[in-house]
VMD Tcl script that builds the backbone (N, CA, C; Angstrom):
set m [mol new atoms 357]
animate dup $m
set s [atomselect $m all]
$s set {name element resname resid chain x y z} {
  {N N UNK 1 A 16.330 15.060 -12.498}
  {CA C UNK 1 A 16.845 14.092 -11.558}
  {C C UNK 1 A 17.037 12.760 -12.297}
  {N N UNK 2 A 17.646 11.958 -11.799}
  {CA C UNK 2 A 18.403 10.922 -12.417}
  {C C UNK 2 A 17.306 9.670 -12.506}
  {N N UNK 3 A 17.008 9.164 -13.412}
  {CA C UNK 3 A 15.471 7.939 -13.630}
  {C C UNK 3 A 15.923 7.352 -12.639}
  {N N UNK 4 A 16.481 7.077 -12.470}
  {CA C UNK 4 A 17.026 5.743 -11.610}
  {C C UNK 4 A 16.775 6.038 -9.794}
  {N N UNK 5 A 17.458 6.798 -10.027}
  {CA C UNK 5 A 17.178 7.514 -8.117}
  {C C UNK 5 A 15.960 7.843 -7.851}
  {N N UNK 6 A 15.276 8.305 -8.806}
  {CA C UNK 6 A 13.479 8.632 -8.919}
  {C C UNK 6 A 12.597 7.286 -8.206}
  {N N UNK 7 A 13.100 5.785 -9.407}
  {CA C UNK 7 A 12.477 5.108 -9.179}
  {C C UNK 7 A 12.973 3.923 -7.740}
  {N N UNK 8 A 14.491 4.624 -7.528}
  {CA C UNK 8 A 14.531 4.046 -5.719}
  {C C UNK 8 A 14.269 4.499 -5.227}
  {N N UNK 9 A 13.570 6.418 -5.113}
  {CA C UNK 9 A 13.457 7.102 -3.721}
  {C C UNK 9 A 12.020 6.197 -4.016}
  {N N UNK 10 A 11.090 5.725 -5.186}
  {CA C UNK 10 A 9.484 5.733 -5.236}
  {C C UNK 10 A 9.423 4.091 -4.345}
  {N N UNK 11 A 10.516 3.263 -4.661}
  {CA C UNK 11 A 10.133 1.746 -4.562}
  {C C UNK 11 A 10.465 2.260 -2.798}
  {N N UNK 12 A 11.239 2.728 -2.183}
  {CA C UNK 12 A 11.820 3.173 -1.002}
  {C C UNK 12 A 10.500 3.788 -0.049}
  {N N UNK 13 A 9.838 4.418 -0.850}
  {CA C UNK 13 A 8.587 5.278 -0.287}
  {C C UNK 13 A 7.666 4.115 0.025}
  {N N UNK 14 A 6.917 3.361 -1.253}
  {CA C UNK 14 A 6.511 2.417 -1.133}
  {C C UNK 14 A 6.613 1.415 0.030}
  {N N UNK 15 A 7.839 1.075 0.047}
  {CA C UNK 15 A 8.214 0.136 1.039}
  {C C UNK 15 A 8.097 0.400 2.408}
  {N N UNK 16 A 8.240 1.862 2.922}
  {CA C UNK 16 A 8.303 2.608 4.110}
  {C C UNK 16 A 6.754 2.556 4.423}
  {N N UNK 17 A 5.733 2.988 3.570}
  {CA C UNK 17 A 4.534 3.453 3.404}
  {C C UNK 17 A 3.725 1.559 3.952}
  {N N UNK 18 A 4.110 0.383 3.314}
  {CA C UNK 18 A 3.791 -0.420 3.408}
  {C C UNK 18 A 4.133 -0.866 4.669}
  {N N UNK 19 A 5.325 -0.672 5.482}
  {CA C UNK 19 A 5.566 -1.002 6.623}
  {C C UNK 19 A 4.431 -0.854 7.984}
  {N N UNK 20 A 4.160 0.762 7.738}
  {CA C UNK 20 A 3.670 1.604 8.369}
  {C C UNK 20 A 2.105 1.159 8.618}
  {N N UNK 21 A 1.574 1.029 6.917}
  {CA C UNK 21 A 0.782 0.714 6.972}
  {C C UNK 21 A -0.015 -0.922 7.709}
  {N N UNK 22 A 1.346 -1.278 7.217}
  {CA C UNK 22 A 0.893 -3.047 8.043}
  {C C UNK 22 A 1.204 -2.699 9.111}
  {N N UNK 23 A 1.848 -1.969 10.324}
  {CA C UNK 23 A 1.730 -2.222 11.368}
  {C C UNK 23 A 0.378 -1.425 12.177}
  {N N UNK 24 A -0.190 -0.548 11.421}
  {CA C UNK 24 A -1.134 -0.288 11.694}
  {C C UNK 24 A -2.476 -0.798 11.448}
  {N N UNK 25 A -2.796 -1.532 10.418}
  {CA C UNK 25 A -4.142 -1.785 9.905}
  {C C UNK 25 A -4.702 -2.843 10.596}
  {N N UNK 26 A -4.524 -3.065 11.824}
  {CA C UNK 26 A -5.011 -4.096 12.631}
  {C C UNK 26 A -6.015 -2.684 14.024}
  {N N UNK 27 A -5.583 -1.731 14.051}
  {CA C UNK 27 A -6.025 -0.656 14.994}
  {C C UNK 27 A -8.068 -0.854 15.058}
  {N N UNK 28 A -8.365 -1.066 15.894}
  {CA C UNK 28 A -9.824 -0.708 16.005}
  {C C UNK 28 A -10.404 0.327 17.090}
  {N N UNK 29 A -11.837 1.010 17.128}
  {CA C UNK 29 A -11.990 1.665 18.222}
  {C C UNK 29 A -13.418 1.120 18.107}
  {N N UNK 30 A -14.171 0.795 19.319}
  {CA C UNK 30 A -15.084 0.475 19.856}
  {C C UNK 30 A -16.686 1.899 19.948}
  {N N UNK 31 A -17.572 2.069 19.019}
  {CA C UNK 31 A -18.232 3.078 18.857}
  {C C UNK 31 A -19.300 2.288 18.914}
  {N N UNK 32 A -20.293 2.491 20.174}
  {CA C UNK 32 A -21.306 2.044 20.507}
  {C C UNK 32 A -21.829 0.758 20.126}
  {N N UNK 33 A -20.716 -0.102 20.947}
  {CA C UNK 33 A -20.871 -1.518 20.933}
  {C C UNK 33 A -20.394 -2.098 19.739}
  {N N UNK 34 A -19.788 -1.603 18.502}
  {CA C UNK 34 A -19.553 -1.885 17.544}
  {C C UNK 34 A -18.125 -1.628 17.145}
  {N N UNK 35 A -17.236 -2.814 17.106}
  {CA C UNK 35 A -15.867 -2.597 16.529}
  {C C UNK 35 A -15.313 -2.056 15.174}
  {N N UNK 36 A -15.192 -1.070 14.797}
  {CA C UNK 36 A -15.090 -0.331 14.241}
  {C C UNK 36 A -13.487 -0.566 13.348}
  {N N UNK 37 A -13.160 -1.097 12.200}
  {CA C UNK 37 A -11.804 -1.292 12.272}
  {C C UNK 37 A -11.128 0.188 11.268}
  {N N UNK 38 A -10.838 1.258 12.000}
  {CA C UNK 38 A -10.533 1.803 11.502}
  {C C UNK 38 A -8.604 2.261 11.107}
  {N N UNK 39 A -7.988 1.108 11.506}
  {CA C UNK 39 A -6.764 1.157 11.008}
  {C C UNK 39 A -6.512 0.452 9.198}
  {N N UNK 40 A -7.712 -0.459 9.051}
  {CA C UNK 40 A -7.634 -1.139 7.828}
  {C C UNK 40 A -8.125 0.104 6.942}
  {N N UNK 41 A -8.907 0.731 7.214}
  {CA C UNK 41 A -9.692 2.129 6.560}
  {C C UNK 41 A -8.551 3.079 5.915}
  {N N UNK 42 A -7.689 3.094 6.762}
  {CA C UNK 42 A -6.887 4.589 7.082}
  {C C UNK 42 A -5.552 4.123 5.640}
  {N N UNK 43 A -4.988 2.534 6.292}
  {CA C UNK 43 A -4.465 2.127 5.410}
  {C C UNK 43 A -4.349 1.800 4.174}
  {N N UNK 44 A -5.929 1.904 3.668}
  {CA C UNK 44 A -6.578 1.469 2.302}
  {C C UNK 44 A -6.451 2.795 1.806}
  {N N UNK 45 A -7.064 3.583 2.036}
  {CA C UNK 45 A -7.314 5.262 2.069}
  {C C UNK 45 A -5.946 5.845 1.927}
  {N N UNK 46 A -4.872 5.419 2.216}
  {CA C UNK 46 A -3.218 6.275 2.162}
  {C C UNK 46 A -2.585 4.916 1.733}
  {N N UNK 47 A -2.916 3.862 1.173}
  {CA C UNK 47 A -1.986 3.224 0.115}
  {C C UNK 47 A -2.495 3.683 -1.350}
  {N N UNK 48 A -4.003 4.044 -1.619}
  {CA C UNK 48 A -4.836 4.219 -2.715}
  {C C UNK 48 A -4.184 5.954 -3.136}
  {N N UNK 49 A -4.079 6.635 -1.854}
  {CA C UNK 49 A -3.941 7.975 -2.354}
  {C C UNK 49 A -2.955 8.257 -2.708}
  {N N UNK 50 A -1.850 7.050 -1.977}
  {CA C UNK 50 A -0.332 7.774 -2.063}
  {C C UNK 50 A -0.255 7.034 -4.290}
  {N N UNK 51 A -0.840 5.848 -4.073}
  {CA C UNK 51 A -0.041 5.295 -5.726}
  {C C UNK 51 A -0.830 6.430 -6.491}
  {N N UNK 52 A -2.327 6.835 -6.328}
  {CA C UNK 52 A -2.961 7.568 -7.336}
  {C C UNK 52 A -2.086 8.846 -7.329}
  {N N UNK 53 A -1.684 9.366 -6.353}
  {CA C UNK 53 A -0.423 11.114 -6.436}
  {C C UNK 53 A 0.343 11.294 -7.084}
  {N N UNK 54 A 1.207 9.811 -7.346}
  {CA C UNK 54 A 2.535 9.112 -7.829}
  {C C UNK 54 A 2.003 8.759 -9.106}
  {N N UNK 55 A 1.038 8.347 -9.424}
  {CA C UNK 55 A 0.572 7.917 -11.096}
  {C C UNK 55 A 0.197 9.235 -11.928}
  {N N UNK 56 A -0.597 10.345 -10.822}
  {CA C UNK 56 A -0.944 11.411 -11.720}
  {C C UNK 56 A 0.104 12.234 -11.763}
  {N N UNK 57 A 1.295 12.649 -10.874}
  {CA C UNK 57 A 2.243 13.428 -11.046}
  {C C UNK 57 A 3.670 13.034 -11.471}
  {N N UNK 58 A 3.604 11.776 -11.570}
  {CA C UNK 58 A 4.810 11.129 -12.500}
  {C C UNK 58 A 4.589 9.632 -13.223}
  {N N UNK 59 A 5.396 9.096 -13.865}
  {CA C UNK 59 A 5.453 8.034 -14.399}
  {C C UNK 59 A 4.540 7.133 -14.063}
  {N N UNK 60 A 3.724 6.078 -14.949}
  {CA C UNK 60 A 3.413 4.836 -15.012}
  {C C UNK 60 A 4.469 4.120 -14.313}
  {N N UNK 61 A 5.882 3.863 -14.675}
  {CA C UNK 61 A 7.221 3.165 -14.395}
  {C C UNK 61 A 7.325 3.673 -12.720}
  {N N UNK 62 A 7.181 4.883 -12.340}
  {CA C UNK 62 A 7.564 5.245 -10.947}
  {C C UNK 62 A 6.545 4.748 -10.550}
  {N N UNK 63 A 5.054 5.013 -10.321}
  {CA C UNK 63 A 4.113 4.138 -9.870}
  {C C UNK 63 A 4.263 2.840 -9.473}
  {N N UNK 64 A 4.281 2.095 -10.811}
  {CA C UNK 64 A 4.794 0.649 -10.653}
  {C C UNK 64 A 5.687 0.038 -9.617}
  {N N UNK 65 A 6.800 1.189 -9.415}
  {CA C UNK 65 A 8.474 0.862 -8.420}
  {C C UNK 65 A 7.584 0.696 -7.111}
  {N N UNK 66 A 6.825 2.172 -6.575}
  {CA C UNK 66 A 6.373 2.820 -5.611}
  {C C UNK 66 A 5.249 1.527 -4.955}
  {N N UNK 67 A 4.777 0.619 -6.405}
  {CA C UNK 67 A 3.972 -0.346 -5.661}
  {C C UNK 67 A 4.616 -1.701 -5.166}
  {N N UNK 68 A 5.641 -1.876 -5.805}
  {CA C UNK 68 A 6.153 -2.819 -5.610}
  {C C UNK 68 A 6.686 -2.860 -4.378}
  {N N UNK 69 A 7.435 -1.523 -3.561}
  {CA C UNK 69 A 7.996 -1.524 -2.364}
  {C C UNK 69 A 7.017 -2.067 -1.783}
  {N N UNK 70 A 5.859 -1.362 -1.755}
  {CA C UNK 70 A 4.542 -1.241 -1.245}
  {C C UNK 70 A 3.994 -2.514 -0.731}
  {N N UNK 71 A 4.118 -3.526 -2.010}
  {CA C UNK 71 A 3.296 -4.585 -1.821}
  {C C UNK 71 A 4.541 -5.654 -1.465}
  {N N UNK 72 A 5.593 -5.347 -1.105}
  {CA C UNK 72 A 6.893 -6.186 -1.053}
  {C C UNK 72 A 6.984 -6.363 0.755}
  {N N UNK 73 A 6.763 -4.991 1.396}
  {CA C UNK 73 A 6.817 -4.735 2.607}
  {C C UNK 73 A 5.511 -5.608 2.871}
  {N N UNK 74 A 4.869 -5.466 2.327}
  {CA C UNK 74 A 3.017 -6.202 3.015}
  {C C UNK 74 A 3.507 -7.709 2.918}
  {N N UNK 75 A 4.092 -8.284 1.686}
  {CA C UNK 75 A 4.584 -9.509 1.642}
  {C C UNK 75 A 5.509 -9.853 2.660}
  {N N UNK 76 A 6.860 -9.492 3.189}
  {CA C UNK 76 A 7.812 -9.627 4.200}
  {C C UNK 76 A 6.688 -9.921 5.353}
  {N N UNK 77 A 6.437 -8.731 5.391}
  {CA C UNK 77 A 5.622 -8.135 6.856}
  {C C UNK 77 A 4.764 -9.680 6.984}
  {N N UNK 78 A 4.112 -10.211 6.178}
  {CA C UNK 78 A 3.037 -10.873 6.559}
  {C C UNK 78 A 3.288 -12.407 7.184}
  {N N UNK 79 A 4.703 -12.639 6.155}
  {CA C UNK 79 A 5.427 -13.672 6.644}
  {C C UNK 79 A 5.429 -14.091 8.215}
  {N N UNK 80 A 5.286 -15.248 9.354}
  {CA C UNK 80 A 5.671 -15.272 10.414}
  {C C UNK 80 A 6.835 -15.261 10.807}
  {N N UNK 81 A 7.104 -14.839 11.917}
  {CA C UNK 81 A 8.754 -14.335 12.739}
  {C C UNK 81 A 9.901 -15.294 13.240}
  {N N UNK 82 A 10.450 -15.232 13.516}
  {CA C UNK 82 A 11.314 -16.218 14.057}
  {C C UNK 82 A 10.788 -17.139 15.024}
  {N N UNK 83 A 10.130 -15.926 16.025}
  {CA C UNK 83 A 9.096 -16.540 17.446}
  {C C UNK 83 A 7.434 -17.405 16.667}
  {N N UNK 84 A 7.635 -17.429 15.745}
  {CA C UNK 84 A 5.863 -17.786 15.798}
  {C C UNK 84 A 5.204 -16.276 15.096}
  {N N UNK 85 A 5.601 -15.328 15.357}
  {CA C UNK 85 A 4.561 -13.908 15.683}
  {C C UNK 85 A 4.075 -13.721 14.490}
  {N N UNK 86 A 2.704 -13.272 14.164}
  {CA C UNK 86 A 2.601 -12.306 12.909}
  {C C UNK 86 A 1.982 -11.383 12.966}
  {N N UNK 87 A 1.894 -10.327 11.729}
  {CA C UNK 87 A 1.787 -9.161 12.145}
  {C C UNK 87 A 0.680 -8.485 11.287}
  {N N UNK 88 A 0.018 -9.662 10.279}
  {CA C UNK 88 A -1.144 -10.051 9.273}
  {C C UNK 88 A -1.744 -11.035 10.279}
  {N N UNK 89 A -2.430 -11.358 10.873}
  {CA C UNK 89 A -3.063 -12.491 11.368}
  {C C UNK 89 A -4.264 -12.846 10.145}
  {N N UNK 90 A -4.672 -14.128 10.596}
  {CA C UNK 90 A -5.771 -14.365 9.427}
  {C C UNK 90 A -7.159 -14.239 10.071}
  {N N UNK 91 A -7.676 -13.054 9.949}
  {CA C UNK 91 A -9.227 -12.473 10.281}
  {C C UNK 91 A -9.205 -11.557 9.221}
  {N N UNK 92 A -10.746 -11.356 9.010}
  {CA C UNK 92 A -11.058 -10.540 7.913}
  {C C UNK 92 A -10.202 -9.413 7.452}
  {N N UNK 93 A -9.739 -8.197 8.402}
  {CA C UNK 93 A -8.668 -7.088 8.269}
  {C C UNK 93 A -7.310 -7.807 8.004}
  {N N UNK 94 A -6.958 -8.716 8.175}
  {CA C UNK 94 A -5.507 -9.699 7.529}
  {C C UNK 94 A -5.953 -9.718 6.426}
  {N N UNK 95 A -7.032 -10.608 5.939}
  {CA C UNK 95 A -6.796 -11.002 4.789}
  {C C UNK 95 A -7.092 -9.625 3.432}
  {N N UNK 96 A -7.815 -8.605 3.931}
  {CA C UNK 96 A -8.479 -7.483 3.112}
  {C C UNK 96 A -7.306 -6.691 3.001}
  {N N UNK 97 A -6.290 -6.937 4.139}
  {CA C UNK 97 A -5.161 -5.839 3.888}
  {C C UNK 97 A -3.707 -6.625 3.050}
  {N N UNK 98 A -4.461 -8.238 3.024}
  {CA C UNK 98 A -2.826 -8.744 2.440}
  {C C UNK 98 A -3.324 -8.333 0.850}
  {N N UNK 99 A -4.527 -8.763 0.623}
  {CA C UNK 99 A -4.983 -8.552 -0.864}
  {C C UNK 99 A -5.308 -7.419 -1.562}
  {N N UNK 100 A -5.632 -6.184 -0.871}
  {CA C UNK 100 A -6.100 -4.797 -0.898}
  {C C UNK 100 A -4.842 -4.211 -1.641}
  {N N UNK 101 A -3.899 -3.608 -1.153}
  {CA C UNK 101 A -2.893 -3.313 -1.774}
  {C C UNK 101 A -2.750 -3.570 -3.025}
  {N N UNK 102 A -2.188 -5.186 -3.073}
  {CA C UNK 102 A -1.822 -5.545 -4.597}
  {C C UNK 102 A -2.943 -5.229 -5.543}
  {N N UNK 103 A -4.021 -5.633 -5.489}
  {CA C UNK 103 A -5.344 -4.907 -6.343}
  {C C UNK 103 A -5.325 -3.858 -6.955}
  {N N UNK 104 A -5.405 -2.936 -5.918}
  {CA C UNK 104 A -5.158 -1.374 -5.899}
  {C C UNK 104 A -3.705 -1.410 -6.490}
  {N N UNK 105 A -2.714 -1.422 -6.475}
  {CA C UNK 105 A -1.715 -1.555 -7.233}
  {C C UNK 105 A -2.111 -1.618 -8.659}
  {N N UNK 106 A -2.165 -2.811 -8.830}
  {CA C UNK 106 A -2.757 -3.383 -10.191}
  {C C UNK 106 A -3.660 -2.383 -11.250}
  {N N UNK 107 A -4.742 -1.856 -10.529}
  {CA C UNK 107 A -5.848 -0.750 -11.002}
  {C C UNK 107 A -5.067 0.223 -11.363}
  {N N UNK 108 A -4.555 0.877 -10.069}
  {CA C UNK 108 A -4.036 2.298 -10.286}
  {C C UNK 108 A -2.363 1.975 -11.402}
  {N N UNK 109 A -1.625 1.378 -11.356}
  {CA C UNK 109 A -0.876 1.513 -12.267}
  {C C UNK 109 A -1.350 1.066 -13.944}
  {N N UNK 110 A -2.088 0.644 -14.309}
  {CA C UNK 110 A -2.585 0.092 -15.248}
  {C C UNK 110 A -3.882 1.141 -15.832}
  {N N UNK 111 A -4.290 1.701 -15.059}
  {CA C UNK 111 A -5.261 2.741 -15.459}
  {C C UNK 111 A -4.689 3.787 -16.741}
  {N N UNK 112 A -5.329 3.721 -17.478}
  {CA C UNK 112 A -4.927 4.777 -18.842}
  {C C UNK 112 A -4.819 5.723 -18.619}
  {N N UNK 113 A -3.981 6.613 -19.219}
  {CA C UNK 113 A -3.214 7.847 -18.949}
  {C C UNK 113 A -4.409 8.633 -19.393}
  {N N UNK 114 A -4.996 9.904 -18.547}
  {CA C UNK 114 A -6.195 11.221 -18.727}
  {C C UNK 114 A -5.128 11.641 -20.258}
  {N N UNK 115 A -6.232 12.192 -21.394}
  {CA C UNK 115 A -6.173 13.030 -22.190}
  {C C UNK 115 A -5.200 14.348 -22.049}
  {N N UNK 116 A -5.275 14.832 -20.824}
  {CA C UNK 116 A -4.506 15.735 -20.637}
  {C C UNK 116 A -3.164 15.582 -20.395}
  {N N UNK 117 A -2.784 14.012 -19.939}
  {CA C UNK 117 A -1.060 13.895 -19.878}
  {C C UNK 117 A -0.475 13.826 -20.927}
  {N N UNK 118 A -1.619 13.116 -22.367}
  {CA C UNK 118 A -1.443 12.688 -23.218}
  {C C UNK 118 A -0.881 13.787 -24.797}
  {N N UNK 119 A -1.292 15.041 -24.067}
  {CA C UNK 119 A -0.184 16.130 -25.094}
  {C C UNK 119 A 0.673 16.771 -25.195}
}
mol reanalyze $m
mol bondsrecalc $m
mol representation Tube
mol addrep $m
């Protein structure tokens, strides 16, 4: 397949994946008196798994694209709206999910290639 289309379907995925994820990671459920934020969980957990899938089964370079959508959508997204609205507010799950990503980005693309890709 063509490098190029590889690394728009990955930045494309990314970006979709980041959408999704910011509109969800604000979700909580209430478990015996205790707010529970399990949309920030879910989102940390499937931005971490999707770049680590993408780093071990293809490119460093596709990784990289795949984070950038990733962390591009969290950036847009976080921005306020025309109305005032946002969709990051600033409480602990805002700020863990504006910074979480790019981190994790950072780690997982930068992590040294296993011995075994390496022959």
């Amino acid at each position: 397949m063509n490098r190029w289309l590889v690394r728009t379907l990955a930045a494309c995925g990314g970006f979709l994946l980041g959408m999704v994820f910011t509109f969800g990671h604000q979700a909580r459920a209430g478990v015996a008196g205790i707010d529970l934020p399990w949309g920030l969980g879910v989102a940390l957990v499937g931005t971490v798994s999707a770049l680590i899938g993408i780093r071990l089964f293809a490119s460093r370079l596709v990784a990289a694209w795949a984070a950038a959508g990733l962390v591009a959508a969290v950036v847009l997204l976080s921005m306020p709206g025309p109305g005032g609205s946002v969709l990051v507010p600033a409480n602990l799950s805002g700020i863990i999910w504006a910074i979480g990503p790019s981190l994790s980005a950072i780690v997982i693309v930068m992590w040294p290639a296993s011995n075994a890709s390496r022959r």
